[in-house]
Steps between C-alpha positions, in 0.01 A plus 500: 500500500619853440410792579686801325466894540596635125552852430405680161608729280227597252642801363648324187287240431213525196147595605287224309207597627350510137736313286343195302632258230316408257227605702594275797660598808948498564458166677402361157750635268825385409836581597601706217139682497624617878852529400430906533299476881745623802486276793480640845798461714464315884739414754484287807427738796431202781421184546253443736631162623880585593312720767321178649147567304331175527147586352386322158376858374637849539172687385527860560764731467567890526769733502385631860735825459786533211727257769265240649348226302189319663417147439198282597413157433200324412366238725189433349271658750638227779373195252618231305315223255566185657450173316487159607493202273597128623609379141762859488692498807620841518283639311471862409150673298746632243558121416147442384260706225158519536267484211172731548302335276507172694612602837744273482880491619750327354886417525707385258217494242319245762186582652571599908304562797692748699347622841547907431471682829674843649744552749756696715747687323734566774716747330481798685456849307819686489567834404912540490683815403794533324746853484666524193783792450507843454472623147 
């Protein structure tokens, strides 16, 4: 897991905001069709976990003053999914996909009968602040 603070320099990058090829968006195009776009510039301002962040998400973030960045991270409102299924030990609800239609789960392209329920998510909410320097 990472967890990386990047900082941006915008000021020579190309403002695609309504550039199209061929009537498509940049995404879409090919290399030599964006040959002439200007990328933005970032560099690596902090990572979150050689500070001892533990949290899955950091969520939120603000420049609380031009020398203090703010942080928070997401801990799902204090809940997690929690499934339970005695053919998947260790099962996890990303592992399955549920079909609509039928109402059914399934795992592996097998139908599966996973007990869905919610639970504690006992990741605290954290709000951390970090000085940068001067400028």
């Amino acid at each position: 897991m990472q967890n990386k603070v990047y900082q941006v320099d915008l000021s020579q990058a190309s403002d695609i905001t309504d550039v199209t090829y061929n009537d498509t968006y940049p995404e879409y195009a090919s290399a030599e069709e964006l040959a002439d776009i200007s990328f933005m510039e970032k560099e690596e301002l902090l990572d979150l976990r050689e500070y001892g962040w533990t949290a899955e998400k950091a969520e939120g973030i603000c420049m609380a003053d031009g020398n203090t960045i703010a942080v928070i991270n997401d801990n799902d409102f204090g809940i997690i999914t929690v499934a339970e299924d005695p053919t998947n030990e260790d099962c996890d609800i990303t592992d399955y996909v549920y079909d609509a239609e039928t109402g059914t789960y399934s795992l592996d392209g097998t139908e599966a009968s996973p007990q869905i329920s919610i639970g504690e998510n006992t990741e605290p909410a954290q709000i951390w602040l970090f000085q940068t320097a001067s400028e």
